[in-house]
VOGU-3710 file (C-alpha; in Angstrom, 3 decimals, decimal comma):
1> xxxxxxxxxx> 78,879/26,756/-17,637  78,516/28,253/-13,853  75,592/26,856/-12,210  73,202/29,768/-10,857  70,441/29,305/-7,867  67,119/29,040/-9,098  64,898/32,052/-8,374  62,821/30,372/-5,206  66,628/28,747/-4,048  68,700/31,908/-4,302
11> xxxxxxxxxx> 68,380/32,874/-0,563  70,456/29,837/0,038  73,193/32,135/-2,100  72,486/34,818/-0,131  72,388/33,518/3,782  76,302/32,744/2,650  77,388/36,165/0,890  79,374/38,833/3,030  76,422/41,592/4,632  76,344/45,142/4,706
21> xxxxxxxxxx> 77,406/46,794/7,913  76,976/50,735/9,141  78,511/52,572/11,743  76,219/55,292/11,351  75,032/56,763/14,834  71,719/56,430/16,157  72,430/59,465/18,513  68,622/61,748/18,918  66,656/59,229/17,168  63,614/57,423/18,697
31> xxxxxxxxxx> 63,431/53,992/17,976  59,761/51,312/18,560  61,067/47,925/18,528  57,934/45,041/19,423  59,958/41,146/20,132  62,391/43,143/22,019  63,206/40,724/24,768  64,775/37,893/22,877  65,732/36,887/19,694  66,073/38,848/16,542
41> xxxxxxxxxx> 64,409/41,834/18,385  66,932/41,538/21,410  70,008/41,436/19,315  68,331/44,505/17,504  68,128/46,272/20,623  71,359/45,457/21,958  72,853/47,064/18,247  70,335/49,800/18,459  71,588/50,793/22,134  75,486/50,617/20,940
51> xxxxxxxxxx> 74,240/53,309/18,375  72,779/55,262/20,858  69,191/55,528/19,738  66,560/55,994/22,454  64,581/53,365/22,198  60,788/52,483/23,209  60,285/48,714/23,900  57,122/46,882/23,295  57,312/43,592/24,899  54,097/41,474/26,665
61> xxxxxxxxxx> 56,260/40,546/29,897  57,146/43,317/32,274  59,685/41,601/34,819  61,543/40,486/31,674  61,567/43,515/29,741  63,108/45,394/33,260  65,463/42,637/33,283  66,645/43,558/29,843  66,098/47,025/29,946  68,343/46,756/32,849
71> xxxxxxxxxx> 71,250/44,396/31,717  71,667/47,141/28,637  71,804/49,916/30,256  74,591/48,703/32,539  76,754/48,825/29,085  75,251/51,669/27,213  73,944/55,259/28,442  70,879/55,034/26,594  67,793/56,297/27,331  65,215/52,974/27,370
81> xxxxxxxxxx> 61,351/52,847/28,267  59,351/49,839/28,162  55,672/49,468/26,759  53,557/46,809/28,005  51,648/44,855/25,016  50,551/41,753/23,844  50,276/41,136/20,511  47,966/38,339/20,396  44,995/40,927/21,982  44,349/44,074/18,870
91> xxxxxxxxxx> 42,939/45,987/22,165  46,245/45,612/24,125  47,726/46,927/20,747  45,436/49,826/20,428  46,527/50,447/24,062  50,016/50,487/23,418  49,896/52,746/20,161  47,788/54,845/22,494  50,806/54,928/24,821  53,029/55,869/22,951
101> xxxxxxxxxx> 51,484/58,426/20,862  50,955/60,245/24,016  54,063/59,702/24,824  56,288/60,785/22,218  55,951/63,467/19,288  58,760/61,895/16,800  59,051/58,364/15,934  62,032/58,107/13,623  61,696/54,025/13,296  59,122/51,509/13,249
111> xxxxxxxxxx> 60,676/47,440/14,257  57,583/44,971/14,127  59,789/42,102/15,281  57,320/40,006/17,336  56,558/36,907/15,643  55,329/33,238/16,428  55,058/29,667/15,457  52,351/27,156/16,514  52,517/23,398/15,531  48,467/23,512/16,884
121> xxxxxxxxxx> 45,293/25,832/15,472  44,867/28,379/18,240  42,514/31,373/18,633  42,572/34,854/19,516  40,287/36,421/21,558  38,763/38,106/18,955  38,541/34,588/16,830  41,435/35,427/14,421  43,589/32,155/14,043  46,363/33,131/16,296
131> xxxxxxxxxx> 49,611/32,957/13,975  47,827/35,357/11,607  47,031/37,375/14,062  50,375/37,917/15,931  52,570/38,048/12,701  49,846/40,035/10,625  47,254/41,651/11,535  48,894/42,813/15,328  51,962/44,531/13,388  49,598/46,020/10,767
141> xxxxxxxxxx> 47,265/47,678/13,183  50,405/48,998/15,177  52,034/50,173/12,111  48,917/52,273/11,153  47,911/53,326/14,204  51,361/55,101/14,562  51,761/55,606/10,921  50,342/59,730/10,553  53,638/60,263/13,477  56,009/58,928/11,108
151> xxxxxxxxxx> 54,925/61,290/8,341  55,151/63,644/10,551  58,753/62,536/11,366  59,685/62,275/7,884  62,328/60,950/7,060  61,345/57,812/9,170  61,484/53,603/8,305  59,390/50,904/8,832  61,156/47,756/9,278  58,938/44,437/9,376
161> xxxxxxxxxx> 60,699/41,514/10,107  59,339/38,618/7,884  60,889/35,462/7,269  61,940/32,946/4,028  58,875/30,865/5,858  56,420/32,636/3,205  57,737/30,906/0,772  55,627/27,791/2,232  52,591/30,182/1,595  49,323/28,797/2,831
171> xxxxxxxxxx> 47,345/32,168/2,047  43,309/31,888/1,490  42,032/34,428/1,836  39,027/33,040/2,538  40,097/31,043/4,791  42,512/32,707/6,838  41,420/31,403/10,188  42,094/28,233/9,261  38,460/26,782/9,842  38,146/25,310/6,728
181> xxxxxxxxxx> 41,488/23,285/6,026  43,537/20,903/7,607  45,914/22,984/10,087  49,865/22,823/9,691  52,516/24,803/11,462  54,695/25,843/8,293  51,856/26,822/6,444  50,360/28,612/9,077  53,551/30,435/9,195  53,754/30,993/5,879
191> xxxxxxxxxx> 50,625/32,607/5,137  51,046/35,072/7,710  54,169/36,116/6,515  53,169/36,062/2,823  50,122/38,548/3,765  52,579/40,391/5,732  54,266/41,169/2,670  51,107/41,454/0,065  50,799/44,524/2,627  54,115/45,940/2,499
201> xxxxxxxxxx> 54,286/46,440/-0,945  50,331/48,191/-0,897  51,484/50,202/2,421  54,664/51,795/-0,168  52,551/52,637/-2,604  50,724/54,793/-0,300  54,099/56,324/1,375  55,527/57,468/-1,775  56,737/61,014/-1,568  55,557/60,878/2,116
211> xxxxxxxxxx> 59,386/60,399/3,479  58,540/57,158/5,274  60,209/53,871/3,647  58,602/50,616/4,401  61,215/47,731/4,168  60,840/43,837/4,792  63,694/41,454/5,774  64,618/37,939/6,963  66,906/37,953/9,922  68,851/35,572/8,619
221> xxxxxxxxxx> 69,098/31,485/10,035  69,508/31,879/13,635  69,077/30,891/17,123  65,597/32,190/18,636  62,698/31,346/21,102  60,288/31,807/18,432  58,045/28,120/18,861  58,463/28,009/22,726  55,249/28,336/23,141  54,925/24,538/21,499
231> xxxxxxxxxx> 54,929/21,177/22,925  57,756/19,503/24,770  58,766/17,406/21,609  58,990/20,704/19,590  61,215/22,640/22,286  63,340/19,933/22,736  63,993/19,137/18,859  64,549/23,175/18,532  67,206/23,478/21,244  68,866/19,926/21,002
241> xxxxxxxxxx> 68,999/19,645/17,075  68,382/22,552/15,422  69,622/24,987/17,077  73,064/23,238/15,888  72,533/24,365/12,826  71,405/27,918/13,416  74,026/31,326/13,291  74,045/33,727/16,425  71,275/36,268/16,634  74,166/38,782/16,193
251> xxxxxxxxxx> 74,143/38,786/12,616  70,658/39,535/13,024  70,844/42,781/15,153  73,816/44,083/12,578  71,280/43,860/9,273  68,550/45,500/11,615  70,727/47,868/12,750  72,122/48,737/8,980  68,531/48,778/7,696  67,321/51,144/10,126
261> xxxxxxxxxx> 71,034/53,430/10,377  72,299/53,431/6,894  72,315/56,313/4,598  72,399/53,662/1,963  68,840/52,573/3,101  67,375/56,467/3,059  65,790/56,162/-0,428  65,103/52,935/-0,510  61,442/51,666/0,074  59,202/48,549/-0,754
271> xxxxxxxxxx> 61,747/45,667/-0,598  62,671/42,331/0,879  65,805/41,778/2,108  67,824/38,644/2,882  69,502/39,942/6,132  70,785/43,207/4,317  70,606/41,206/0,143  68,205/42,066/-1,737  66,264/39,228/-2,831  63,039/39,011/-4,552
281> xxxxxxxxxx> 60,141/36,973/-2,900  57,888/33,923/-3,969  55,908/34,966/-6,709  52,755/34,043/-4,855  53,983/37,008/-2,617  54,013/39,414/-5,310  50,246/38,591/-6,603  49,293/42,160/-6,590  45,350/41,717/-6,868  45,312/39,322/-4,433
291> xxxxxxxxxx> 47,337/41,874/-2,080  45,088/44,763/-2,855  41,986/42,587/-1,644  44,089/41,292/1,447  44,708/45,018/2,811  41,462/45,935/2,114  40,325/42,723/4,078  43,081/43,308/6,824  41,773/47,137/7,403  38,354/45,731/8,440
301> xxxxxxxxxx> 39,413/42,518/10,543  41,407/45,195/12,489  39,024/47,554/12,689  40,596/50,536/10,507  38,199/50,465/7,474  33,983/50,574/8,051  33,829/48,421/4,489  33,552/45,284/5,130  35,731/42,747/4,453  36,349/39,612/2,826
311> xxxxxx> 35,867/35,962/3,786  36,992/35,194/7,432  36,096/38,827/8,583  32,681/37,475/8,898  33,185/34,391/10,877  34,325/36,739/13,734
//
């Protein structure tokens, strides 16, 4: 009898099965990519340029983004323009939807690829736990805030990049500012990226028959800065250790690239994806009551909805 992964193992199947590629062009289309200057959002952007998209990128870092903006376009004669924003401040977020709204009048797709890890609690600002806020509630406000110009775009894509980290979970939602619990890194992680996805499957509910698709994938095992911002001890186990056992972000950029080129991918809306495999998530990720409350909890702790919210929307 052949031995078959268990459900919560099978993405160790899939990080080993052959992935989908596309050729398809990219030509006329305007592409928002946030994480764009290293990482899974620089080998996106790198793929996305070779297809000759135009592409918008939202990066906190100025010198670097003109660095990278600038070491692209010395290959490829696309058009690239770089948006200031800092995804660990909702106003600088506002600011850069703002931006860009004014800016163009067709979005044809949506990358939230910005993402961190923190071994230590941090805060916002605004008093959100800072994890949460940067892989969560940042990318949700963004998406929203731009979300009426990709209906108007139609057909358009969202892609978020999440991560196989939800599967440590780490969601209460009332608790989500970690105030109340002891404080770890991989849950932290997780629970961001488990709301992340509670949302994505309430977000295509509300796209259907709107011609925007709202996808959700894991980049795949591979080299990225994500965690610099940790201590030495952390940066120098990442780069000396396991980094040895990470793929190039190539692989990355090609299942972006496919997910936001393919015609395969034109139809297709509310899934998770294992680089470009389908896969289905943790089943604490698929706890549809709890997901409804969380997006009606996330609309008020980023200021979209005038109910009020649940939980840790008070403490701030």
């Amino acid at each position: 009898m052949k031995w078959t992964y268990p459900e919560e193992l099978i993405f160790i199947r899939n990080r080993k099965l052959p992935q989908q590629k596309t050729d398809t062009p990219m030509t006329g289309k305007l592409v928002i990519i946030s994480g764009a200057t290293s990482g899974v959002g620089l080998s996106s952007l790198w793929q996305l340029a070779k297809g000759g998209a135009h592409i918008a990128m939202v990066a906190r870092d100025h010198e670097k983004a003109e660095r990278v903006k600038q070491e692209v376009q010395a290959q490829y004669d696309v058009q690239i323009d770089i948006v200031i924003s800092d995804f660990s401040d909702l106003d600088s977020v506002r600011k850069a939807a703002k931006e860009l709204l004014e800016k163009y009048d067709k979005i044809d797709v949506l990358i939230n690829s910005a993402g961190i890890h923190s071994t230590k609690r941090k805060y916002t600002k605004e008093g959100y736990e800072l994890v949460f806020c940067v892989n969560h509630l940042a990318p949700f406000l963004f998406t929203n805030l731009l979300l009426e110009r990709l209906k108007e775009s139609a057909p358009s894509r969202i892609i978020q990049v999440n991560s196989e980290g939800h599967r440590f979970n780490g969601l209460r939602l009332r608790d989500v500012n970690w105030r109340k619990r002891i404080y770890t890194g991989l849950r932290s992680y997780g629970a961001s990226k488990t709301a992340q996805l509670l949302t994505v499957w309430e977000m295509n509910d509300q796209l259907k028959d709107t011609g925007v698709t709202v996808n959700a994938m894991h980049p795949g095992d591979v080299r990225t800065n994500i965690g610099n911002n940790n201590g030495w001890l952390y940066r120098f186990f990442l780069r000396h250790v396991t980094w040895h056992f990470l793929k190039d972000p190539i692989v990355s950029g090609e299942s972006v690239y496919y997910l936001a080129a393919s015609k395969d991918m034109e139809q297709v809306s509310g899934k998770f994806f294992h680089l470009t495999i389908e896969e289905t998530v943790a089943k604490h990720a698929r706890n549809r009551i709890k997901g409804k409350q969380l997006y009606e909890m996330t609309l008020d702790m980023t200021g979209l909805n005038k109910k009020q919210g649940l939980g840790d929307s008070n403490e701030v």
